[in-house]
N, C-alpha and C positions, 0 to 999 in steps of 0.2 A: 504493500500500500504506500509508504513511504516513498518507493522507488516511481510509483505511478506520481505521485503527486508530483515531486520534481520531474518527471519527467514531463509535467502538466505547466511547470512553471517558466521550465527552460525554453519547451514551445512558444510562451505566449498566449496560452488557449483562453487566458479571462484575465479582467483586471478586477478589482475589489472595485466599487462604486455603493452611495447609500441607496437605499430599496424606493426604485420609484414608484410611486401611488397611481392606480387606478392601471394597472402593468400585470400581464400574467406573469409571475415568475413558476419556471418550471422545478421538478424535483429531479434527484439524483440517488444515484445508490450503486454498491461496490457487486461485481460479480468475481466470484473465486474460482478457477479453474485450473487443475494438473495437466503440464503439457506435455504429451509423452515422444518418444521416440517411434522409429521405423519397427525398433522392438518390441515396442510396448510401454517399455522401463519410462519414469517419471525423469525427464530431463528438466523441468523448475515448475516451480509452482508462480500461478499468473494471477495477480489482485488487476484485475477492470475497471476505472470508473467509467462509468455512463449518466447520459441523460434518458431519464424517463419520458421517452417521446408521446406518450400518449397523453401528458397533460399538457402539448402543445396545441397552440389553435390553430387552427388551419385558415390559411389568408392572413396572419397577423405573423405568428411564427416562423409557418414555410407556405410554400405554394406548391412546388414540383419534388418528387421522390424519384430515385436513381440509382442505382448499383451497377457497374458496370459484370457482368456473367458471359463466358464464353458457353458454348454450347460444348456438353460434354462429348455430342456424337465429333464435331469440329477437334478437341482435343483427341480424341480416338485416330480419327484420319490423319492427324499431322503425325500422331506414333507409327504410325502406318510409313508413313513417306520418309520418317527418321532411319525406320529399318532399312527404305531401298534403296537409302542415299548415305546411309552411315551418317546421319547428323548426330551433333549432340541433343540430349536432351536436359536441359538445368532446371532448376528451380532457385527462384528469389522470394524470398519473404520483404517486406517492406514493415518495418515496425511503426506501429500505432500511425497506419496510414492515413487514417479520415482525420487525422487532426494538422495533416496537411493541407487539406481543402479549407477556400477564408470563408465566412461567411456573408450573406450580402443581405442579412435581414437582421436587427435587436434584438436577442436571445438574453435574457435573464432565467438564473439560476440559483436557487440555495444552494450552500456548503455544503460540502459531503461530511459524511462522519468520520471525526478526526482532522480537519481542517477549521481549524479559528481565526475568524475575524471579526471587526468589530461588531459590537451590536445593532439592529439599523442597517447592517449591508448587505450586500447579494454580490453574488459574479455577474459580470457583463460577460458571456461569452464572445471570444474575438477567432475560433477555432471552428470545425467541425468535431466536434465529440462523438464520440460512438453512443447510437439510441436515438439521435437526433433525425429527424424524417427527412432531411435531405442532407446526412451526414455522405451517404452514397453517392451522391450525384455532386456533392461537392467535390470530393477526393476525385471522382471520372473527370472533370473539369480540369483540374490539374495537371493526373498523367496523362492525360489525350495532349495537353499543350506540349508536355516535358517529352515525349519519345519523339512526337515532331521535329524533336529539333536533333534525334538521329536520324533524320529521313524518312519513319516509322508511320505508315498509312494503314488507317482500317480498314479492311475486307468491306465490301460490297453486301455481303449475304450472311457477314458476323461482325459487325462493328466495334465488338471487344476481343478482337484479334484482329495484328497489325503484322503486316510485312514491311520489309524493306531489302534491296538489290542493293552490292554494293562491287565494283571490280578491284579485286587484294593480288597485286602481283600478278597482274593482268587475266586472270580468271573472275569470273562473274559468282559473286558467292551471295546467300542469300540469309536472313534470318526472317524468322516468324515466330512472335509475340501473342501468345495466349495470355489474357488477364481474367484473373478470381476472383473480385474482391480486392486484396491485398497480396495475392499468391500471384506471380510472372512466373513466366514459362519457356524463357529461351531456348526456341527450336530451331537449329539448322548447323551453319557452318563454323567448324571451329574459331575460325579467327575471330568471324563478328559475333559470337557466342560471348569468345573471351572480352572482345571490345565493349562489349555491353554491358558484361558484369561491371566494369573500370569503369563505363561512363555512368549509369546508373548510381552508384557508390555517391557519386557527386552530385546527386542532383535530393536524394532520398537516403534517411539509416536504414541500411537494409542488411539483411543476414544472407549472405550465400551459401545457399545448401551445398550448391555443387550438381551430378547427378541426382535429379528427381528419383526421391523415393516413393514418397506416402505424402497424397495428399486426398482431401475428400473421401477419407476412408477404404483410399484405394493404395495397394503397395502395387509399386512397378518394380518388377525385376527384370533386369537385361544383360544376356549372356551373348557377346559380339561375336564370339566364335562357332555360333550355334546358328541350324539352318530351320525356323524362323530363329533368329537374334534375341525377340524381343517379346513378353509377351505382359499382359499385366491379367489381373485377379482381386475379386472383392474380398475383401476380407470377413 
């Protein structure tokens, strides 16, 4: 919880302000979760804060709701075409990504439990919070601006999946950008695989898996030397 809070501070997500009158202020509350490994095993334990979205008003709060979601059959096919091209496949986590997204409406909020301030005040949020009803479509707002600027264009028929061509040592290499949420999916060629992880680093905190394991409660395992290569399995 501690770690959340600064990690709530360092962003910028709210400033202290006194409780303005005749103003919905919304509520807040912690969610606890164990984040486990490909294995199973508990790799850290995760404290949440959220806003409670459903004490927001609609037309005053937010207006538009947004998450950006690749189609799962779309991430199937690109494993597909990883196999007959030997691409990579990675995985990027993005941490406490919707708190990336600014917000473009006045959100007030009480203190969570275990954060004091004076009496008489609230949080202005100046963030996307998670819970927030267009905490979704703020953070899509952002990364759709931020990949563009690696030449990164949405698909036609999946618009949370982005390709981009690029020629590395005069061959024509390609990557393709599946997004979850907060989950990326760098598919294709090694170089701009790697380029991507380095450029992204800079733009977002993000954790590099490496090799896509387990995401969506799916594990993938891929044996290159194997003829299919690659296959994946529900858990």
């Amino acid at each position: 919880m501690q770690a959340e809070l600064k990690a709530m501070e360092d962003m910028g997500v709210w400033e202290v302000v006194p409780r303005p009158e005749n103003t919905n202020v919304i509520s807040s509350k912690w969610v606890y979760k164990l984040k486990r490994d490909a294995n199973g095993e508990i790799s850290r334990f995760k404290a949440r804060l959220v806003a409670r979205g459903f004490t927001q008003v609609f037309g005053t709060d937010y207006l538009d709701t947004y998450a950006p979601v690749t189609r799962l059959e779309t991430i199937r096919l690109l494993f597909a075409l990883a196999v007959e091209n030997d691409w990579e496949i990675r995985q990027i986590d993005v941490k406490t990504a919707y708190l990336n997204g600014d917000l473009d409406e006045e959100i007030f909020m009480e203190p969570p439990k275990g954060y004091n301030i004076p009496e008489g005040h609230v949080l202005r949020l100046k963030k996307a919070l998670y819970g927030l009803k267009q905490a979704g479509r703020q953070w899509y707002k952002r990364l759709r601006d931020a990949v563009a600027k690696f030449d990164l264009k949405p698909l036609a028929n999946d618009p949370h999946t982005y390709v981009a061509h690029k020629v590395v040592d005069g061959i024509k290499r390609t990557i393709i950008l599946p997004v979850y949420v907060d989950d990326l999916f760098p598919i294709g060629d090694k170089v701009l695989c790697d380029e991507f992880e380095h450029w992204v680093s800079a733009y977002f905190d993000v954790t590099i898996t490496g090799d896509a394991s387990l995401f969506l409660g799916i594990r993938v395992i891929r044996d290159r030397t194997a003829n299919p290569p690659s296959f994946i399995r529900k858990q």
